[in-house]
C-alpha positions in Angstrom: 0.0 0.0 0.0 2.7 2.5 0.8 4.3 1.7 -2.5 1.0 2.5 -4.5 0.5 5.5 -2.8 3.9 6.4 -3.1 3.7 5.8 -6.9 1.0 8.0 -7.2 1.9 11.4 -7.1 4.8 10.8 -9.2 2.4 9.2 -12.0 0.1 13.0 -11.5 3.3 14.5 -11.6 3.8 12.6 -14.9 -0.1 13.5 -16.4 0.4 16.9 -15.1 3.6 17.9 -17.0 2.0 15.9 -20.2 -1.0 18.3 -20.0 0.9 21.3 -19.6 3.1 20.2 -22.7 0.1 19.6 -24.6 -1.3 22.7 -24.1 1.4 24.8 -24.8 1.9 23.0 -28.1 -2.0 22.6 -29.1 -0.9 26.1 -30.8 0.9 24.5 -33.1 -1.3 21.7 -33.7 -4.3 23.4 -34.0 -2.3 25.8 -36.6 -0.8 23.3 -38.7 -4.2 21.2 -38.7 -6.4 24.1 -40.3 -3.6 25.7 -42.6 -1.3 22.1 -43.4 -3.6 18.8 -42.9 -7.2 20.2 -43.5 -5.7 21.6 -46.9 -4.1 18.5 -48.0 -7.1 16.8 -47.4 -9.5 18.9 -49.1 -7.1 18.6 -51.9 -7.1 15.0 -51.9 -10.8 14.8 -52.2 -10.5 17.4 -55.4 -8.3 14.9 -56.6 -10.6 12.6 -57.1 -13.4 14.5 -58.9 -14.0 16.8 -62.0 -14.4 20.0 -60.4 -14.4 23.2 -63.0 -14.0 25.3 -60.2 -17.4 26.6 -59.9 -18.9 26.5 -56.6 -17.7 24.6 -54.1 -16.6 21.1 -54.5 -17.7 19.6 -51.2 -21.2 20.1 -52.6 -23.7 17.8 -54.3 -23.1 18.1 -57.9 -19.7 17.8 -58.2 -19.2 14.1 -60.3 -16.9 11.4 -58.2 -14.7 10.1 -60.9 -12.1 8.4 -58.1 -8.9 7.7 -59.5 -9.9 8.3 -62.9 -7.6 11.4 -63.2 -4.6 9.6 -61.9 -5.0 6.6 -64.2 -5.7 8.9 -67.1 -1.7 10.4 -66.5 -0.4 6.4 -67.2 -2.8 4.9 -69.1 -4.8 6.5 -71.2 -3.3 7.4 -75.0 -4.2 10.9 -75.2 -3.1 14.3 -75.0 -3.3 14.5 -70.9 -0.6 11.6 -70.6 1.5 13.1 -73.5 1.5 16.7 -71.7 2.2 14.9 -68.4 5.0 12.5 -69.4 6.7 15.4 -71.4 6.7 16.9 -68.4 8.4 14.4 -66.7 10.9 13.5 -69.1 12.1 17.3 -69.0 11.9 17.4 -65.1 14.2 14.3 -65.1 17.4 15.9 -67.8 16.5 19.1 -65.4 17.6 17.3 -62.0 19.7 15.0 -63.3 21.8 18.0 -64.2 20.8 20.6 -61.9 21.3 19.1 -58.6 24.9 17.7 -59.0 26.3 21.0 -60.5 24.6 23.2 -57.8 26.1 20.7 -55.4 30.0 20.5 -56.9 29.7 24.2 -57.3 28.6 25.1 -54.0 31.4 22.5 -52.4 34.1 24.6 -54.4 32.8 27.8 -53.6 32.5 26.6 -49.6 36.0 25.4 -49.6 37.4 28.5 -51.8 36.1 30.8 -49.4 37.1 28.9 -46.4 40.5 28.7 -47.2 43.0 30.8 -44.8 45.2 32.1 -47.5 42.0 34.0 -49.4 42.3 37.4 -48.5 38.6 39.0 -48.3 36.7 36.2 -47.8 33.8 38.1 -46.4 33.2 39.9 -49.4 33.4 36.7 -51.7 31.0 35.4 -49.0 28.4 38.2 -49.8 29.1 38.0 -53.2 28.3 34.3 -53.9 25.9 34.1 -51.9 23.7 37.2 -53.0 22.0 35.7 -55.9 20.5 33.7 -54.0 18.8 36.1 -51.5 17.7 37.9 -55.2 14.2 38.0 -56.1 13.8 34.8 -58.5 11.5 36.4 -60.7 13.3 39.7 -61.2 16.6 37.3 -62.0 14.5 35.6 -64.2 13.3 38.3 -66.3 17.2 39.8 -66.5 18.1 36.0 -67.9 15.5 36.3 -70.3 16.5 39.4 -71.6 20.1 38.3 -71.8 19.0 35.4 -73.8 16.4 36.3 -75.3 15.7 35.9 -79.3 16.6 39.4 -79.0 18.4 39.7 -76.4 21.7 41.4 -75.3 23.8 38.2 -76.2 21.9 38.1 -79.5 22.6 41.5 -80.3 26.2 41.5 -79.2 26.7 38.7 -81.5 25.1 40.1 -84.5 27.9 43.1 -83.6 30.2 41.1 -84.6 28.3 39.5 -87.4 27.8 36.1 -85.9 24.0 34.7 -86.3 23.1 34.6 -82.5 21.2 30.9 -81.5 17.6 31.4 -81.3 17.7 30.0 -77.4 13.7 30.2 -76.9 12.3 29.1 -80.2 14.5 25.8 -80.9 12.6 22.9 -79.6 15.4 20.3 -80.3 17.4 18.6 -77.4 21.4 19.4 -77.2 21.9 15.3 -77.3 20.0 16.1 -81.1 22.0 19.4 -81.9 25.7 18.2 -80.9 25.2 14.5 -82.7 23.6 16.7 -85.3 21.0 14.5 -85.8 17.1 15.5 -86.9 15.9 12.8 -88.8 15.2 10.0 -86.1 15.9 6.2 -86.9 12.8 4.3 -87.1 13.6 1.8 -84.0 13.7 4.6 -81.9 10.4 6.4 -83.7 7.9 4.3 -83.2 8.4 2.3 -79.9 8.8 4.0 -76.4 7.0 4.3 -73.4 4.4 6.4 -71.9 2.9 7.4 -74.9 6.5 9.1 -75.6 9.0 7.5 -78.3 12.3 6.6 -77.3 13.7 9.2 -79.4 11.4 11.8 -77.0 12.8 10.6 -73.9 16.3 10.2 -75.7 16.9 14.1 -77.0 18.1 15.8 -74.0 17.2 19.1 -72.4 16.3 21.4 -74.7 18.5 24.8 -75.3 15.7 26.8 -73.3 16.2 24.3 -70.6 19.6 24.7 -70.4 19.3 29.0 -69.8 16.8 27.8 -67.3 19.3 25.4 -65.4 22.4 28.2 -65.5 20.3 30.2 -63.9 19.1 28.1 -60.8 22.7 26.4 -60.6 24.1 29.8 -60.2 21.2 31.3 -58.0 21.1 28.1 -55.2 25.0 27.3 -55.0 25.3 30.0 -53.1 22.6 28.9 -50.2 24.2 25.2 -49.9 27.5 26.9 -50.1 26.5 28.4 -46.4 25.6 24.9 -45.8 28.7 23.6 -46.4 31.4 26.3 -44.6 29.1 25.9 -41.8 30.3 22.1 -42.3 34.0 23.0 -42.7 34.2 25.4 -40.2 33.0 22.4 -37.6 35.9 20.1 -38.9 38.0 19.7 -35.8 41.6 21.1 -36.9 43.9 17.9 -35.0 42.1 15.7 -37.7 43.4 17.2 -40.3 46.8 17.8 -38.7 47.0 14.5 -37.5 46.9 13.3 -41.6 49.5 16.0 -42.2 51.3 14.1 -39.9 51.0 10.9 -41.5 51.9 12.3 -44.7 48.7 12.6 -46.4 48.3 15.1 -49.4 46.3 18.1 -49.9 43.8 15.3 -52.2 44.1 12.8 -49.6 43.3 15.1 -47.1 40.1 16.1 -48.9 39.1 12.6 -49.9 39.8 11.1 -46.6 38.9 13.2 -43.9 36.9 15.8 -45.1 34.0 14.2 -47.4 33.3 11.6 -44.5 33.0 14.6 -42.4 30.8 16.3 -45.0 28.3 13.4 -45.7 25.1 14.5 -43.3 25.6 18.0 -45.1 26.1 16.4 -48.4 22.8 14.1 -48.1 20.6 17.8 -46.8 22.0 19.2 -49.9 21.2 16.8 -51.9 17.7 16.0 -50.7 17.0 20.2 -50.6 17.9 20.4 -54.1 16.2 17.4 -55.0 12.8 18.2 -53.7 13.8 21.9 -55.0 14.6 21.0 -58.4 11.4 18.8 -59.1 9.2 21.8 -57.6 10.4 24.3 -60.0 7.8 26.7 -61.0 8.2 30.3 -61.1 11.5 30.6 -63.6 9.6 28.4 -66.3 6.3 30.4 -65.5 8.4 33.8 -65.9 10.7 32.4 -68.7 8.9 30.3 -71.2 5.5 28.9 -70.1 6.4 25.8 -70.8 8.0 26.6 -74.5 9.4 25.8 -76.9 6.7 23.6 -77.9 6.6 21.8 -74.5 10.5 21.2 -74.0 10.4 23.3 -70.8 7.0 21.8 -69.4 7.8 20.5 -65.8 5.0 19.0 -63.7 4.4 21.6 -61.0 3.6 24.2 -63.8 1.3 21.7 -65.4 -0.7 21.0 -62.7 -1.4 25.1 -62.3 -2.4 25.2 -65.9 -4.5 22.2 -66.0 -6.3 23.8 -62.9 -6.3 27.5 -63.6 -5.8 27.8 -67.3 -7.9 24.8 -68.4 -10.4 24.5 -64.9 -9.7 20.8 -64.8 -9.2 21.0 -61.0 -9.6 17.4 -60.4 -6.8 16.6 -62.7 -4.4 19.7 -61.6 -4.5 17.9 -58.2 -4.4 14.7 -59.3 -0.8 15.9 -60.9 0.6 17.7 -57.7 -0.2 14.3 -55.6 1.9 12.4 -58.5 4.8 14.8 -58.0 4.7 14.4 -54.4 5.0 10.9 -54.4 7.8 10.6 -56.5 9.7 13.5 -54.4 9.0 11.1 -51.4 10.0 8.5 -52.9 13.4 9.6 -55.0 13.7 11.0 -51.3 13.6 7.6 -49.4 15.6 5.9 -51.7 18.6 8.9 -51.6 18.4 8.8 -48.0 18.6 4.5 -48.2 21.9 4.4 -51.0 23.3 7.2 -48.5 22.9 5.4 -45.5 24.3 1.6 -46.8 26.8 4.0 -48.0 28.0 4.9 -44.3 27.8 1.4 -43.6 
């Protein structure tokens, strides 16, 4: 008996504190439950009808089609799973290039300005990093005008007499333009996947594409750059003068002590850009719209024209959830090949 009345004040002491806690974070909960989770589940339920956007869709009158617009994006031969699969394939070139060039970039940049001998290196700081604290839109429209048909680059070439590339209006991939290659061969014409040909999925990033991915390499190295001098700058120093002292090289050094040092900044880096890089929106939405004839089409802005330009709400949504499954799951399996690598 004195044992079980001993026991319980400390278990009220135990409810008490979980009450308090509770209540100070119910905030919070309450917050991210009306402005996250309610959203995400009114969303989901637009998913899975063909609401025009007229009146509300929680109403009667609204037809229940179910996962009619998410088997439409895979299955159906038609001009929805051509738009959408375009879309991918140019969202694919665009990480696959995107993300390890920001990442190299921002690594150099991190270890330049780290380095003792740099004299300065709170200016270089501010200056590589500033492009990325610049409004995306306004650096979007300068790109444009640099490379525009008629842009500045354009017009300085012409100066010198040089026909300048027509960088928005050429619809053919770089993998086409260097092999020099227009005509397709006919095994790669009329077989593929998707409702795209191999030759589709084959051509590469378009020459639009490629303005588009100078420009967000150069304005998010600088951010992940922070990321990783904040990394460096936590290196203890005896590690690396303890491999001085075993006769390891400036490469060895690098290779051997720092990356294994850097790997839980590497895999943030690489996840941020990743989940970045397949959300990118407002520099094709400022830039090209999706054009030249679709080569800049990424899913995020397809999913805001199917809704808002073509009121096909249901299947806008439908989009958004695809995307967000495949960032989870490129996510999961970055974050598995990253761990078994540790191992």
């Amino acid at each position: 008996m004195r044992r079980r009345r001993a026991g319980l004040p400390a278990r009220r002491g135990h409810l008490r504190d979980d009450v308090t806690g509770w209540l100070f974070a119910a905030p919070v909960v309450v917050i991210l439950g009306v402005f996250l989770l309610l959203p995400i589940l009114m969303a989901m339920w637009v998913s899975l009808t063909s609401w025009n956007g007229q009146g509300s869709p929680f109403k009667g009158g609204v037809p229940f089609v179910g996962l009619d617009n998410y088997s439409r994006l895979f299955t159906r031969d038609d001009l929805a799973r051509q738009d959408f699969m375009t879309s991918i394939r140019n969202n694919v070139y665009y990480v696959a290039i995107v993300v390890p060039l920001q990442t190299v970039l921002a690594l150099g940049l991190a270890l330049v300005v780290n380095s003792r001998l740099l004299k300065g290196r709170s200016f270089f700081r501010s200056a590589f990093f500033f492009p990325s604290v610049t409004s995306s839109v306004a650096v979007s429209v300068v790109f444009l005008f640099i490379f525009g048909n008629s842009g500045a680059l354009a017009q300085l070439l012409g100066f010198f007499g040089v026909k300048g590339p027509e960088w928005f209006s050429d619809s053919r991939g770089v993998l086409h333009l260097l092999l020099g290659v227009d005509t397709p061969p006919a095994a790669l014409a009329d077989h593929g996947v998707f409702g795209l040909s191999w030759w589709e999925w084959l051509s590469g990033p378009s020459v639009a594409m490629c303005a588009i991915i100078a420009l967000v390499v150069w304005t998010t190295s600088g951010t992940f750059m922070l990321m990783f001098l904040a990394a460096l700058q936590d290196i203890p120093v005896t590690l690396e003068e303890a491999a001085m002292l075993d006769g390891a090289g400036r490469r060895q050094r690098f290779r051997y002590v720092t990356l294994p040092m850097l790997r839980p900044t590497m895999f943030l880096v690489l996840t941020l850009g990743l989940i970045g890089t397949w959300q990118v929106f407002d520099q094709i939405y400022v830039m090209s719209q999706g054009a030249p004839a679709k080569t800049t089409l990424t899913p995020a802005f397809l999913s805001y024209r199917t809704a808002f330009r073509d009121f096909d709400y249901g299947a806008g949504t439908a989009i958004s959830f695809v995307l967000f499954l495949i960032i989870v799951l490129l996510t999961l399996f970055q974050r598995r090949v990253m761990r078994e690598r540790r191992g």
